[in-house]
C-alpha positions in Angstrom: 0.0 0.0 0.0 1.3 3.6 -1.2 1.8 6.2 1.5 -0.8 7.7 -0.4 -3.6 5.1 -0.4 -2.6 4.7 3.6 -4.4 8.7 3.9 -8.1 7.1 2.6 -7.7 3.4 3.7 -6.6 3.1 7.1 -8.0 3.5 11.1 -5.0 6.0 11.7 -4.8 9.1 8.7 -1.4 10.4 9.9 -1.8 14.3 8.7 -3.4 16.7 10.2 -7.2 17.0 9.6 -7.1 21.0 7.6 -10.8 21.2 7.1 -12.6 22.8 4.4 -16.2 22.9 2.9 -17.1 22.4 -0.6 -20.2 22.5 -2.8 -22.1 19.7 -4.8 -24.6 20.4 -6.8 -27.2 17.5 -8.0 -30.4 19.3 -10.4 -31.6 21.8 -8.0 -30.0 20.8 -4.8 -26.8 22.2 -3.9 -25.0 19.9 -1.3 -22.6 21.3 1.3 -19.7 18.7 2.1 -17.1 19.1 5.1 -13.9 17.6 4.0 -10.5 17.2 5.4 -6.7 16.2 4.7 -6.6 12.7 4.5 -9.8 12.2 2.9 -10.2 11.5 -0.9 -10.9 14.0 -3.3 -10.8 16.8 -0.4 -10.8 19.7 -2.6 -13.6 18.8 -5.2 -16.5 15.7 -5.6 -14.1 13.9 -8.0 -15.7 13.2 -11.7 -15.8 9.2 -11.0 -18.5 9.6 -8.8 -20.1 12.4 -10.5 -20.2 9.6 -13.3 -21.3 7.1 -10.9 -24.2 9.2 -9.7 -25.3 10.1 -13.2 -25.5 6.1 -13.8 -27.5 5.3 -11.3 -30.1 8.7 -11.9 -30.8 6.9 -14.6 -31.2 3.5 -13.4 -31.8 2.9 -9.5 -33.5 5.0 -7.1 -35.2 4.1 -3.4 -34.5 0.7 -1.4 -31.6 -0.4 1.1 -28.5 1.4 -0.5 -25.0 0.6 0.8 -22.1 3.5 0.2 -19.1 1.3 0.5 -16.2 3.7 1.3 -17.7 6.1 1.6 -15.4 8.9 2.6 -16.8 12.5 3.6 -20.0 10.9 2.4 -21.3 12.2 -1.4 -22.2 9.2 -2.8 -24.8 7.9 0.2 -26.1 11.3 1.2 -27.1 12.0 -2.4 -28.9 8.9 -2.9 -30.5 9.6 0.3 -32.0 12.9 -0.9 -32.7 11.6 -4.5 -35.2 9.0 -2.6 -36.2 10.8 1.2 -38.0 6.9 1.2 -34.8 5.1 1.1 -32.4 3.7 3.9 -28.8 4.4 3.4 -25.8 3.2 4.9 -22.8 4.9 4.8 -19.2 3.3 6.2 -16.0 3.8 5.5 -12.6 2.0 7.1 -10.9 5.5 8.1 -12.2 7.2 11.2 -12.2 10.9 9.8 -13.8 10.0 7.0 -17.0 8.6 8.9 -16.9 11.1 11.4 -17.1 13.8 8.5 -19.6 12.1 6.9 -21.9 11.7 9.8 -21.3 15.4 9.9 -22.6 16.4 6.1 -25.3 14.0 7.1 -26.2 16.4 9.7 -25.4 19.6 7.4 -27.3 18.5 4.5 -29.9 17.8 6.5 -30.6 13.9 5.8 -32.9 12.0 7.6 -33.0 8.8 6.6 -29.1 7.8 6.4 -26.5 6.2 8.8 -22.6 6.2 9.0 -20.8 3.4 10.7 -16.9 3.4 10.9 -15.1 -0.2 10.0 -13.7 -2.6 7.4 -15.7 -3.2 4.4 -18.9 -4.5 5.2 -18.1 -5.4 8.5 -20.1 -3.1 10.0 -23.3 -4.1 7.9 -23.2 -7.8 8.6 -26.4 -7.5 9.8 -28.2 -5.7 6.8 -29.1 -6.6 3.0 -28.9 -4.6 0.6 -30.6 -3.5 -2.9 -27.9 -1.5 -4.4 -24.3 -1.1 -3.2 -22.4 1.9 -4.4 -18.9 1.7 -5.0 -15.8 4.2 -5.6 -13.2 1.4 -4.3 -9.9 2.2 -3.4 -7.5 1.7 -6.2 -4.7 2.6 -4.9 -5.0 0.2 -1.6 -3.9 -2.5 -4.3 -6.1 -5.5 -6.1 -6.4 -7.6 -3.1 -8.2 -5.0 -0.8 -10.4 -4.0 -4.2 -11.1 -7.3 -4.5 -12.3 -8.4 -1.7 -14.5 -5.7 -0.9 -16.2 -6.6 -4.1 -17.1 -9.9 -2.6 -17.8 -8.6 0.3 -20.2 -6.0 -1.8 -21.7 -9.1 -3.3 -22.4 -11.1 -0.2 -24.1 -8.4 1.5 -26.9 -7.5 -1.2 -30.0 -8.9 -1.2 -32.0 -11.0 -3.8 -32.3 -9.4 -6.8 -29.7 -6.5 -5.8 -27.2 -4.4 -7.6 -23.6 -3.2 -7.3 -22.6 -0.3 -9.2 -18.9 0.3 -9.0 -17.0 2.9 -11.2 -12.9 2.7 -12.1 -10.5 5.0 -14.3 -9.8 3.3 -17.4 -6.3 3.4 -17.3 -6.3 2.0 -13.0 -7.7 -1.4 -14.9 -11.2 -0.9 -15.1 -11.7 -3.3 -17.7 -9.5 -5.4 -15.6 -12.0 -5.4 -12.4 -14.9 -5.9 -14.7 -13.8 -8.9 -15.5 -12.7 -10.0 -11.8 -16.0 -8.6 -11.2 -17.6 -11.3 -13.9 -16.1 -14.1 -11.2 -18.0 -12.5 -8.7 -21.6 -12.2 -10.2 -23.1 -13.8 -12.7 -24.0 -10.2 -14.5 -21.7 -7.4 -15.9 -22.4 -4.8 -17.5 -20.7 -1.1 -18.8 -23.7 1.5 -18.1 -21.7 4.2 -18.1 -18.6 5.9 -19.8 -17.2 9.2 -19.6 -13.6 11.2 -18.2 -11.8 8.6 -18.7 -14.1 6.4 -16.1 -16.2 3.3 -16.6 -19.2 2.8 -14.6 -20.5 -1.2 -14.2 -23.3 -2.4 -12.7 -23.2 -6.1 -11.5 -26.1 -8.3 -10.2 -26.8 -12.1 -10.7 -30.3 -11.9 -12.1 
């Protein structure tokens, strides 16, 4: 693991915090997101999950929604607002990422979305899911991306969905096909930026 990758995937983000807000905006809502050294994409939402979002708008709204990593938090608290009758979960490995995205959860004024702090979906063993979002952490290495797409897979529930986008040139095409061993559908929705978006399910 680069020095880098041990900022957004580890209990212990060595530098100091340096906080900051920044602005989202989805249609008509602009979101306002609380970020921090440390954190990925600190200084702007970065364009794969802009892509990512834009996938599912398109496809998936409502249900039990997993953010799997989910950093300061942009990926679940959008879906949350996008579908006020949804329940969204929101963990991430690195403390000071879950404790600043319990905090937009609070300043964007969500209601129905959670944040837990652990490994994977560790701290979900007790839910099912519908759709699993998922901006993994390339730079953690193949193994950690890997197994945290089984670990996607084994937490959704019948009939559930796991979108997951990856830069071209970081080997999306790659985890797609690791993806294939994983579940039994896979599909490109989305392509733009020099990202690929998949969705993967198994009916």
């Amino acid at each position: 693991m680069t020095a880098t990758a041990s900022q957004y995937f580890t209990p212990a983000p060595p530098s100091a915090p340096r906080l900051r807000t920044i602005e989202f905006r989805d249609g008509d809502r602009v979101f306002r997101f609380r970020t921090a050294a440390g954190v990925f994409a600190r200084a702007a939402v970065d364009p794969g999950s802009r892509l990512l979002l834009e996938a599912v708008a398109r496809r998936d709204r409502g249900g039990r929604v997993l953010d799997l990593g989910c950093g300061y938090g942009v990926l679940g608290i959008v879906a949350a607002v996008r579908a006020p009758g949804a329940r969204v979960m929101l963990v991430d490995v690195n403390p000071r990422a879950a404790a600043l995205a319990a905090e937009n959860v609070r300043l964007n004024e969500v209601t129905n979305a959670e944040v837990r702090c652990g490994d994977g979906c560790a701290p979900v063993a007790d839910r099912r899911f519908d759709l699993v979002l998922f901006n993994p952490p390339i730079r953690a290495g193949r193994r950690v991306v890997v197994r945290l797409m089984h670990e996607a897979h084994a937490c959704l529930a019948p009939g559930g969905r796991l979108y997951m986008v990856v830069r071209t040139r970081q080997g999306a095409r790659t985890l797609a096909r690791l993806l294939g061993d994983i579940f039994a559908r896979v599909t490109e929705v989305e392509r733009g930026g020099g990202f690929r978006v998949y969705e993967a399910r198994d009916v």
